[in-house]
C-alpha positions in Angstrom: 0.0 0.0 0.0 1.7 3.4 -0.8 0.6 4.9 2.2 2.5 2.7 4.8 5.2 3.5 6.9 8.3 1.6 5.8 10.6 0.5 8.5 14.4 -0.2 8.0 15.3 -2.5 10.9 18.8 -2.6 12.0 20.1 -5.3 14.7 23.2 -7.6 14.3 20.8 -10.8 15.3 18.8 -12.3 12.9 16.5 -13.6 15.4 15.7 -10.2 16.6 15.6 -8.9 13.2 12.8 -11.5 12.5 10.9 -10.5 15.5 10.9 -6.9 15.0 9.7 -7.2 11.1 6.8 -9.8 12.3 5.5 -6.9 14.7 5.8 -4.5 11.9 4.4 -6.2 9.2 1.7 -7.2 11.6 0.7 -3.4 12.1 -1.8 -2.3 10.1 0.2 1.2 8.0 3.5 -0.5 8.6 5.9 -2.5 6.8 9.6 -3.5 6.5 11.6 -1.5 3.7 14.5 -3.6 4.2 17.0 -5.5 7.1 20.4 -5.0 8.1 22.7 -6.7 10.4 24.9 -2.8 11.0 25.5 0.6 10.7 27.7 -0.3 7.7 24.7 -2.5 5.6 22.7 0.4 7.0 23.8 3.0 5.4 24.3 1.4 2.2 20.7 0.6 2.1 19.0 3.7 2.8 19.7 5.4 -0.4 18.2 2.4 -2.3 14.9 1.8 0.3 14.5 5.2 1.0 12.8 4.6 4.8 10.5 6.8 6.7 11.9 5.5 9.5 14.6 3.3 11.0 14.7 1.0 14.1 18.2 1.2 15.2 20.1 -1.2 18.3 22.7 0.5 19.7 25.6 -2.3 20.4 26.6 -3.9 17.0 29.6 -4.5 15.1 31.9 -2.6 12.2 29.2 0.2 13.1 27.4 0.8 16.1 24.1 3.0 16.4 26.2 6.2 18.0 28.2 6.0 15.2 25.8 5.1 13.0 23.7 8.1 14.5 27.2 10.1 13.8 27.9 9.4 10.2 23.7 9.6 9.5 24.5 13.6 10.7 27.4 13.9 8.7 25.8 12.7 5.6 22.8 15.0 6.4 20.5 12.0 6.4 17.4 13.4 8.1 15.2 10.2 9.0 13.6 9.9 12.3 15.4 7.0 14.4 14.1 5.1 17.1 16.6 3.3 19.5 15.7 -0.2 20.5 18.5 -1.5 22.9 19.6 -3.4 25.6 22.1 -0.9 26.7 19.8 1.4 27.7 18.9 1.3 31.1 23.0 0.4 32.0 24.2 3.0 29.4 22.0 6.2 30.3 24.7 8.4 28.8 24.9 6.6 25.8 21.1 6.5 25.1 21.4 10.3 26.0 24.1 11.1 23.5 21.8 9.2 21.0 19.1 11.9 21.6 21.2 14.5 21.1 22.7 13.1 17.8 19.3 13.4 15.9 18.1 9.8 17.8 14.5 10.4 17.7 13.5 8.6 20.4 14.1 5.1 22.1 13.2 1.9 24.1 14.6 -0.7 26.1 14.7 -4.3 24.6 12.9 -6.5 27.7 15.2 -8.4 28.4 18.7 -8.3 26.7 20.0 -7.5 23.5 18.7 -11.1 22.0 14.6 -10.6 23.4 12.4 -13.2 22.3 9.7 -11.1 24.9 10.0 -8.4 22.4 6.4 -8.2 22.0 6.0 -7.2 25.6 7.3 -3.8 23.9 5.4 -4.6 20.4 2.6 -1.5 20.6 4.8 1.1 22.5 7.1 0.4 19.4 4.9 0.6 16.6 3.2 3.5 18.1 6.5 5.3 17.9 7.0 4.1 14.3 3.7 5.3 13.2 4.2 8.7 15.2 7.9 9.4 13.7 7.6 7.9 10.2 4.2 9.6 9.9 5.4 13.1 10.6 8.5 12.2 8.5 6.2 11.1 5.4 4.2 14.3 6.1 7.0 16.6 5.5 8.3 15.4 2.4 4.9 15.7 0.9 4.3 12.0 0.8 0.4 10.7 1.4 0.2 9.2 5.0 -2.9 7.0 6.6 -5.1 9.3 8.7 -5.5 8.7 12.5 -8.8 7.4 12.1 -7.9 5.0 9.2 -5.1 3.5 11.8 -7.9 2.6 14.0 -10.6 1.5 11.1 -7.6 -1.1 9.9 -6.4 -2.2 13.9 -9.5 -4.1 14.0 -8.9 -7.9 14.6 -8.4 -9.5 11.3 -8.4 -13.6 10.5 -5.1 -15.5 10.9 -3.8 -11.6 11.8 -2.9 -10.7 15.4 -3.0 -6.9 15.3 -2.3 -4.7 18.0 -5.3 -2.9 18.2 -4.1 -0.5 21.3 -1.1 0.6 19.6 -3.4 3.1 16.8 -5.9 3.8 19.4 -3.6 4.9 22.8 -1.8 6.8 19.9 -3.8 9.4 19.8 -5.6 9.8 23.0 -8.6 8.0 23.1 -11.6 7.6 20.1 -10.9 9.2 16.8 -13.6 11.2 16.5 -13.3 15.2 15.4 -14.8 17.3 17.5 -15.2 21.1 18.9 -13.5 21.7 22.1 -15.9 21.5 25.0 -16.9 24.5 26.8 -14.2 25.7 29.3 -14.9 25.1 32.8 -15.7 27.9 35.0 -13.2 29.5 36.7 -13.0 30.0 40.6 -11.0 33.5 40.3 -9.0 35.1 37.9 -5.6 34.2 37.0 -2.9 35.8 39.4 1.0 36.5 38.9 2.6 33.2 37.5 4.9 31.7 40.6 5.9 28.4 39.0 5.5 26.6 35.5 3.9 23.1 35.0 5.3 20.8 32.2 3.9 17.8 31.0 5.2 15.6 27.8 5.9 12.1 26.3 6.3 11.3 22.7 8.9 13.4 21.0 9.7 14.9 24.4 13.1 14.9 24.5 13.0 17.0 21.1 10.8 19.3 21.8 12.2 20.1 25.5 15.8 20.6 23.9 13.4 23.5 21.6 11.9 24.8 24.8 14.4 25.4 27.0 16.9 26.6 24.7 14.4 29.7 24.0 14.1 30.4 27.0 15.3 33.6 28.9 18.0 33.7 31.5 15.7 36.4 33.3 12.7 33.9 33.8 12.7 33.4 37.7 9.4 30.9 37.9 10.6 27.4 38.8 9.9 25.2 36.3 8.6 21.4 36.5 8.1 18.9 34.0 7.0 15.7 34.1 8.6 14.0 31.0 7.6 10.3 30.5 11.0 8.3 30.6 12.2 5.4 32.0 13.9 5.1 35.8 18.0 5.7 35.2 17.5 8.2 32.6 16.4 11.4 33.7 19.8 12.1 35.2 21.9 12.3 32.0 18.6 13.9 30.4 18.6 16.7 33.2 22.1 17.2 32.5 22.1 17.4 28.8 18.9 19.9 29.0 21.1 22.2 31.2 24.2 22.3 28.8 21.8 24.3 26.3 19.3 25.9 29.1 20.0 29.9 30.1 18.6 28.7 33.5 19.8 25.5 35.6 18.0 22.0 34.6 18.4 19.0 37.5 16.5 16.1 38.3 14.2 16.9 41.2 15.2 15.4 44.5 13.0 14.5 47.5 13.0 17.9 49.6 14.1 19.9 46.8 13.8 23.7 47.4 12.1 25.0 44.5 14.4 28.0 43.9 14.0 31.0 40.9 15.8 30.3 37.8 15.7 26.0 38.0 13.9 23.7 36.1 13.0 20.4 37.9 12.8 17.1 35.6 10.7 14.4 37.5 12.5 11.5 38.0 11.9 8.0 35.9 9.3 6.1 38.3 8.6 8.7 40.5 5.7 11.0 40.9 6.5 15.0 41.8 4.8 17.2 43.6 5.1 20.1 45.4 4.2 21.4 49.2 4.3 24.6 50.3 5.6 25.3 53.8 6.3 28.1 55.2 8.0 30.9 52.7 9.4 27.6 50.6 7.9 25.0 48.4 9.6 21.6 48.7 9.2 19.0 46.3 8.0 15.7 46.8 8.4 12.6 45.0 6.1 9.1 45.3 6.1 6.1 44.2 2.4 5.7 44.7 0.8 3.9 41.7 0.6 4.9 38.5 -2.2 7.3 36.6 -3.0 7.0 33.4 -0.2 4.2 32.7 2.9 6.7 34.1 4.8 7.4 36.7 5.6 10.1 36.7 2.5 11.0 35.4 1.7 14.9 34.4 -2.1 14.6 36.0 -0.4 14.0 39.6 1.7 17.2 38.8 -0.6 19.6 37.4 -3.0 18.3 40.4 -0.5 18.8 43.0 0.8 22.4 41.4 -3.1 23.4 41.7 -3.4 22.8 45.0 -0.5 24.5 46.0 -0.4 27.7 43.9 -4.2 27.9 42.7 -4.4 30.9 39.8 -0.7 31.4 40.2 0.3 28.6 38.1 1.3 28.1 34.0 0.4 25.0 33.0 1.8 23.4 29.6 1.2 20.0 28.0 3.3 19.0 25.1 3.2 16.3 22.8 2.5 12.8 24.2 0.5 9.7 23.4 -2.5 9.0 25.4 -4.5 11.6 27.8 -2.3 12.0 30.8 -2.3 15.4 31.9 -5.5 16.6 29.9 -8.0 15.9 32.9 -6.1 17.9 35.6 -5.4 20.5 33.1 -8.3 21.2 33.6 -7.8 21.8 37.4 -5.3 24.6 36.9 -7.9 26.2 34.1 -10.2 25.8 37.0 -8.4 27.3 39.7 -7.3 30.3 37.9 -4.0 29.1 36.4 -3.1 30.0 33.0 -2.7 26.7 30.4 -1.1 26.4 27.0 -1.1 23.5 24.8 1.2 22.8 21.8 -0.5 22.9 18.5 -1.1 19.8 16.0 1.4 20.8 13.5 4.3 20.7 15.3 3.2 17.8 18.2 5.2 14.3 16.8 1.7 13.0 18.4 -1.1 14.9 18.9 -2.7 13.0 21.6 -2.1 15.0 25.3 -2.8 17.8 23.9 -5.2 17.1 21.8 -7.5 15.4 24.8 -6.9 18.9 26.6 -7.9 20.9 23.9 -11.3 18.9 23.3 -11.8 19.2 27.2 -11.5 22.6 26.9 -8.5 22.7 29.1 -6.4 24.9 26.8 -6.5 28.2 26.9 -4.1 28.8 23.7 -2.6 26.4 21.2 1.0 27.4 20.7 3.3 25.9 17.9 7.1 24.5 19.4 9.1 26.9 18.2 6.9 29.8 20.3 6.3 28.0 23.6 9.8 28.8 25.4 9.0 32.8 24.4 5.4 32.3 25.2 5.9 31.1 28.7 8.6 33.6 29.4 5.6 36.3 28.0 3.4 34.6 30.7 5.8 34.5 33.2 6.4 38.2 33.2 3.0 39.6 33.0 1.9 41.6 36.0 -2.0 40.4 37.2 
């Protein structure tokens, strides 16, 4: 079908190689442009398959993914990546240093770098295939299934297992158009921002990198963000977010201050919140279960942020798969906060944001490129 998503698959075991191509081709708007066993065969394939989108490991030989990732810059080769890897979880930096070479986004193999439980992993993968090769099809012009179509074609076919969830978590929830919902009413109006709100998933590391590089060494608001990533990597994510930040980016702590001028990522497995106490707000992590699928999960944050600061917050949610965020949105809407959401053009998947927007939880849609200047706007305005 000319509209699928084709997938070049690069792992130096055959067995995994097989795997991975029986997911894909099992995905309704997938299917396998070609195999290769390294960087090396990689490379020499893609000007002949021409790809949407390539599934890369990470430890191989002659060419590994980072410098696979590395000569894929140099050539100016602009295709999305997605990292699936054992060496994740023990390799943080590495997986890191992926992101920041143009790695588009990535997952941990379940259980080593030869995974015959890969399908325990089979819809978050193809989700992010769809999500990154769709958007990648999109801007070169080429036709691309519509969301609903994914979801018409998920349904159970004979002699076919299709992973039905995969199309349908992608994008929030039904895929049905419709107008936002009225917003709720609000309980006062909105005060002088005192902290900034951030949730995001899908295409998160991305977009953040955008974010905070925009943004102005003058902002004083702290700033949270709930970013939906594996325990073991937030660390090396924090620290790579505040070699391009004006402000300083950690991974929140248990007891953290919140101080003017930091930025706060929520730690992999934990939920963040804040108390106030005193003159200072501390911030607390959980690991109470998870909402929505996540922890951390951005409803627990917007919730907690609500609570603490009522109409003296700025809420955000960025692009994400699923809903989690949208309803307690809603809650900062409510209690006078202020809330942006990113728009559908530039989301890698428009589903947290797009379950906000139809709950009319967002008060403006703002494109990437804008949000880091239109939060510092926010931040500044006297109310």
């Amino acid at each position: 079908m000319a509209d699928e998503i084709s997938v070049l698959i690069v792992d130096d075991s055959a067995l995994m190689r097989n795997l991975i191509g029986k997911m894909i081709e099992a995905t309704p708007g997938l299917t396998v442009a070609e195999k290769a066993m390294n960087g090396v065969f990689a490379m020499q394939k893609i000007p002949r398959v021409n790809p949407d989108v390539i599934c890369l490991d990470l430890e191989m030989p002659e060419m590994n993914g980072i410098e696979f990732l590395k000569e894929r810059k140099n050539r100016g080769i602009d295709i999305p990546v997605i990292i699936l890897s054992s060496i994740a979880e023990k390799g943080a930096a590495i997986t890191i240093e992926a992101l920041s070479l143009g790695d588009s986004d990535f997952i941990q193999k379940p259980s080593g770098s030869i995974s015959e439980d890969i399908h325990t992993v089979a819809d978050h993968l193809t989700g992010l295939l769809i999500a990154y090769g769709g958007q990648y099809r999109k801007a070169k012009g080429k036709k691309v299934l519509a969301p609903e179509e994914y979801t018409k074609k998920a349904e159970p076919v004979a002699g076919k297992k299709t992973p039905v969830s995969t199309t349908f978590g992608l994008f929030g929830g039904p895929l049905v158009k419709t107008k936002p919902a009225p917003p709720p009413a609000q309980l006062r109006k909105p005060g002088r921002t005192e902290i900034i709100a951030i949730g995001i998933s899908t295409g998160g590391p991305d977009a953040l990198r955008v974010v905070f590089a925009n943004l102005s060494p003058e902002l004083k608001q702290p700033i949270l963000v709930v970013q939906h990533m594996p325990a073991g990597f937030t660390l090396e994510f924090a620290k790579s977010l505040d070699r391009i930040c004006p402000l300083a980016v950690k991974e929140g702590e248990e007891g953290d201050i919140l101080s003017p001028g930091w930025a706060y990522i929520a730690p992999g497995n934990k939920h963040i919140e804040v108390e106030r106490k005193g003159g200072s707000a501390l911030l607390r992590l959980s690991e109470a279960p998870p909402v929505n699928g996540h922890r951390p999960s951005a409803d627990v944050l917007f919730a907690s942020v609500a609570m603490a600061y009522t109409n003296h917050v700025l809420g955000v949610i960025m692009t994400g798969m699923g809903r989690d965020g949208a309803q307690q949105l809603g809650t900062i809407y409510k209690e006078g906060g202020i809330t942006l959401g990113q728009d559908e053009k530039t989301a890698i998947v428009y589903g947290m944001p797009r379950v906000a927007w139809e709950l009319g939880h967002v008060m403006e849609q703002v494109p990437l490129q804008e949000i880091g200047r239109r939060i510092c706007e926010i931040a500044k305005t006297e109310r």
